[in-house]
C-alpha positions, -999 to 999 in steps of 0.1 A, spaced: 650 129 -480 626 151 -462 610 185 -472 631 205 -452 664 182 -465 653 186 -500 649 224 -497 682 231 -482 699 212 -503 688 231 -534 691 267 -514 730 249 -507 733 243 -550 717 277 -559 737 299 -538 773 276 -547 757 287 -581 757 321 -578 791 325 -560 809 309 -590 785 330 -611 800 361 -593 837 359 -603 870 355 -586 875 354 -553 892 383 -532 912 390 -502 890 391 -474 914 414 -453 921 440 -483 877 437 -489 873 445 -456 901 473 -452 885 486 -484 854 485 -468 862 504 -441 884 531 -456 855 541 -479 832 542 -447 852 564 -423 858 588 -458 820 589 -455 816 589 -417 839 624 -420 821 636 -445 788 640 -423 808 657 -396 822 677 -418 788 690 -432 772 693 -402 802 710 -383 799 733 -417 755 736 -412 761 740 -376 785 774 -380 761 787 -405 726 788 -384 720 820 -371 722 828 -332 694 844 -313 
């Protein structure tokens, strides 16, 4: 087996490794959706505060 064969083989068993190391699997969809709902809480978040730092500088 060559150097490169060897190596990506043993990247292949350490990474199978640490997915069973990791626990259960979940739902991909309901990750994702997860994911996602958490994000556009945050993503509102920012607009809110800088709507909110926006209406608070003072005109000149």
């Amino acid at each position: 087996m060559a150097s490169f064969e060897k190596v990506s083989v043993q990247e292949l068993g350490r990474l199978w490794d640490e997915g069973m190391a990791s626990g259960s699997s979940v739902d991909g969809d309901q990750a994702f959706a997860r994911i996602k709902s958490k994000l556009d809480a945050k993503v509102a978040e920012r607009k809110s505060q800088k709507r909110c730092a926006s209406s608070r500088k003072p005109s000149r």
